[in-house]
N, C-alpha and C positions, 0 to 999 in steps of 0.2 A: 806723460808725467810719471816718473818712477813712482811706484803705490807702495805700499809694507812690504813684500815682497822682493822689489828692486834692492830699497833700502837696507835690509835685510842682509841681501847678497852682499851690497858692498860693503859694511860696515864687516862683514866676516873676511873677506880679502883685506882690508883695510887694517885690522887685528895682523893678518897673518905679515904685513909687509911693515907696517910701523909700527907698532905697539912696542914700548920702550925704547925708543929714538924719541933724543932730543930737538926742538926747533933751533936750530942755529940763526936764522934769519929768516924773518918773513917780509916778502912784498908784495902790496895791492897793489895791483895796476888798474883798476875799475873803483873808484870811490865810492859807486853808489852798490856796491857786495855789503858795503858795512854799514848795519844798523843798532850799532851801539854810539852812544854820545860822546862818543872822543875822536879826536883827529887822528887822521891815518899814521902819523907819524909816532903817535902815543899806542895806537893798536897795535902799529906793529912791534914796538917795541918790547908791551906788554906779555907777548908770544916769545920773544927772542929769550932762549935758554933754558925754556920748559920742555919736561920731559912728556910724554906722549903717554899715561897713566892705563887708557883703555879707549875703548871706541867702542860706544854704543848708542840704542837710538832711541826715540818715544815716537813710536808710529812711525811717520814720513821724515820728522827729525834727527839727523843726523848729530852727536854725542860725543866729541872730543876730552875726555876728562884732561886736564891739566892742571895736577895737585889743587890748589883752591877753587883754582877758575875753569869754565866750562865755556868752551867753544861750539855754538849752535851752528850748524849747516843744515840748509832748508834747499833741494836740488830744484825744489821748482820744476817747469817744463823741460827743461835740458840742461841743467849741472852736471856736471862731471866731476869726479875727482880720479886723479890718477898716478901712479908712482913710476918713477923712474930712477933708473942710476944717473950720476950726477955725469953730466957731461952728453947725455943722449942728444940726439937732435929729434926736437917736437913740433906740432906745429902749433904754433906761436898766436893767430890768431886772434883766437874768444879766451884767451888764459888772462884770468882774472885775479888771480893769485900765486902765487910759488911762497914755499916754507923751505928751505934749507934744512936739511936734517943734518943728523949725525949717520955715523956708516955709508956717508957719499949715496945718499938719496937725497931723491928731491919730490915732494907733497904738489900735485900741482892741479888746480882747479880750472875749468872752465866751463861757460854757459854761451850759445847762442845766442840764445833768447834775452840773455841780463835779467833773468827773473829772481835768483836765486838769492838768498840772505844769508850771511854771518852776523850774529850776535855771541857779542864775548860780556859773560855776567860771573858771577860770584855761585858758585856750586852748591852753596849751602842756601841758596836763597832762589835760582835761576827755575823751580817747578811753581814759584808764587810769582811770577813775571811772564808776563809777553815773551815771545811766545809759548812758552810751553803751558800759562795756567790754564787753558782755557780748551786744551786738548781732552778729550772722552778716553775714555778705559778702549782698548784695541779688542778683537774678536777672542785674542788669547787668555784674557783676563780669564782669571781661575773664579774670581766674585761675578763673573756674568753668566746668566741664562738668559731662557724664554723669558721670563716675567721682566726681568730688567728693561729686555730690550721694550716691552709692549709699555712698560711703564715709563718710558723716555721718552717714546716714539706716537703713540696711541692717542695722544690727545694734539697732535698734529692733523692739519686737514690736508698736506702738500700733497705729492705723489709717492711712495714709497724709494723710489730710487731719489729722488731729492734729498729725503731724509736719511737716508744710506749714505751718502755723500756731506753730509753734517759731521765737520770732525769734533761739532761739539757733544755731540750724541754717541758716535760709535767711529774713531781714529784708524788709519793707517787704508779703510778702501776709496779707492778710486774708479775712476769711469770703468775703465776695463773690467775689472774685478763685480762690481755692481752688478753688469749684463749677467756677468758669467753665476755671480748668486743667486739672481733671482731665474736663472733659467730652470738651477740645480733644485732650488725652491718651487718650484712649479707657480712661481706670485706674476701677474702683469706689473709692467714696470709702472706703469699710472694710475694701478691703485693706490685707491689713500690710506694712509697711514693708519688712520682713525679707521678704514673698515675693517680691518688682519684679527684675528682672533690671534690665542694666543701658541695653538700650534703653528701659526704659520711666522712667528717671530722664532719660536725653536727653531722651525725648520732653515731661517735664514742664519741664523746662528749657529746649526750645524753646518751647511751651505761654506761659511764665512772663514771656517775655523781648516775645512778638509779641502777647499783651494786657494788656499793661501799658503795653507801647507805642503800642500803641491807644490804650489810653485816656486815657493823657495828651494825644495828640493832639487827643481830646474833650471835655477838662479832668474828666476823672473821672467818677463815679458819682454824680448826684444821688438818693439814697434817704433819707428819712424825710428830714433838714433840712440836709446838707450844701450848701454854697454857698461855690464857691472867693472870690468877693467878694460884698458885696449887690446883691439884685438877680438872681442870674447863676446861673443852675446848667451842674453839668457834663450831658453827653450822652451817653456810655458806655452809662447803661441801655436805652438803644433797642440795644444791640445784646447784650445778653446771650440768652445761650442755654439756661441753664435756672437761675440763681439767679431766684430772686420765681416761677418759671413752673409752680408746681406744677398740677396737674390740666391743664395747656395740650398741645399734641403739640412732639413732639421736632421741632425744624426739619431734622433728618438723617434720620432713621427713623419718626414719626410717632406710636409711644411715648407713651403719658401720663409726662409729666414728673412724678418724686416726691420725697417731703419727709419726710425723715428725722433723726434725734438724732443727732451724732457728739459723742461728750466732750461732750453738752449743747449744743451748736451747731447749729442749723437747718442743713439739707445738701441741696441739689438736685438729683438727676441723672435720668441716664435708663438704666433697666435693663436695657435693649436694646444701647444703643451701649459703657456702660460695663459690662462685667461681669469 
């Protein structure tokens, strides 16, 4: 699943290829992409001749400004978005959408999986709605520290990686990202929330802030089929330290690196460093 990072990446290609191109035409070919209360025929319609304002995100939310209205994309397990010149031959497949631009492009989405959501809402109202109201401040927030986190998080009894993954708590990390926090944190993934003192919520907040920024730097994590455009993967993975590295040695301590169930989650660490 693309995490802040992925997101990130694309939404900055995204900028560089459409931003001020207008939608000439859109069409769904998957009904169930749209989770706003209007028929497909009114959605698309509602896109057709808007100009393409900016593209930005809130955490894992993908941010199409379009003068009043805001077009939400949520990439889920395998969304795609990607551009093309108009007349390319793609494969056709999982394409769940096409937008017709201006300048003979073409916006063209697709998911494997059909997990992904559009929701088209009114811009001026769309952060007090589903889904964005209900997303947490991201690791970047300039109003977060330690105490924030211990005072969100602390009177939880879960496992701390559970609560890591609460995007009403703290937005934009996912599986991948998690491992690789609490390795850098030196915390076990199954400690409880409720036991952290309050250096060890710093320490996962600095953790949060300095590989995510990493990896954006890398354009993200390419595992199983992400790709910030076609063609392109990110390069993140070459530097993970123990997500994927099970039976491998700990690059700090030497440690076989291990793989555990958290909440049903694949979970990587190392028993040594983190205990």
């Amino acid at each position: 699943m693309p995490e802040l990072p992925e997101v990130e990446t694309v939404i900055r290609i995204l900028n560089k290829k459409v931003k001020g191109l207008t939608i000439r035409k859109a069409t769904i070919t998957y009904p169930n992409l749209i989770k706003t209360d209007i028929s497909i025929p009114e959605f698309e319609k509602e896109l057709e001749g808007r100009k393409i304002d900016n593209i930005s995100r809130i955490a894992k939310h993908i941010i199409f400004e379009l003068q009043e209205l805001v077009l939400i994309s949520h990439l889920r397990m395998e969304g795609k978005w990607f551009v093309y010149e108009a007349g390319t031959q793609y494969e056709q497949k999982h394409v769940e959408a096409v937008f017709e631009l201006s300048d003979n492009k073409l916006l063209v989405y697709t998911d494997t999986r059909k997990f992904g959501t559009l929701h088209l809402q009114e811009k001026s109202k769309f952060r007090t709605q589903k889904p964005i109201q209900n997303v947490g401040p991201e690791p970047f927030d300039s109003s977060l520290n330690g105490q924030y986190l211990m005072d969100i998080m602390s009177g939880s009894n879960k496992h701390i990686k559970t609560v890591l993954l609460d995007q009403t708590k703290i937005s934009g990390i996912g599986n991948i990202y998690a491992d690789e926090i609490l390795f850098e944190a030196k915390i076990h993934p199954e400690k409880r929330a409720s036991s952290l003192k309050l250096r060890n919520y710093e320490d996962i907040l600095n953790a949060s802030k300095r590989i995510l920024k990493r990896s954006i730097e890398l354009g993200g994590s390419t595992i199983d089929s992400y790709q910030p455009e076609q063609g392109i993967d990110g390069k993140y993975q070459n530097e993970l330290k123990v997500h994927l590295r099970k039976d491998k040695p700990c690059f700090e301590c030497g440690r076989i690196i291990q793989k555990i169930k958290v909440n049903g989650r694949g979970t990587y660490f190392c028993g040594e460093c983190q205990n």
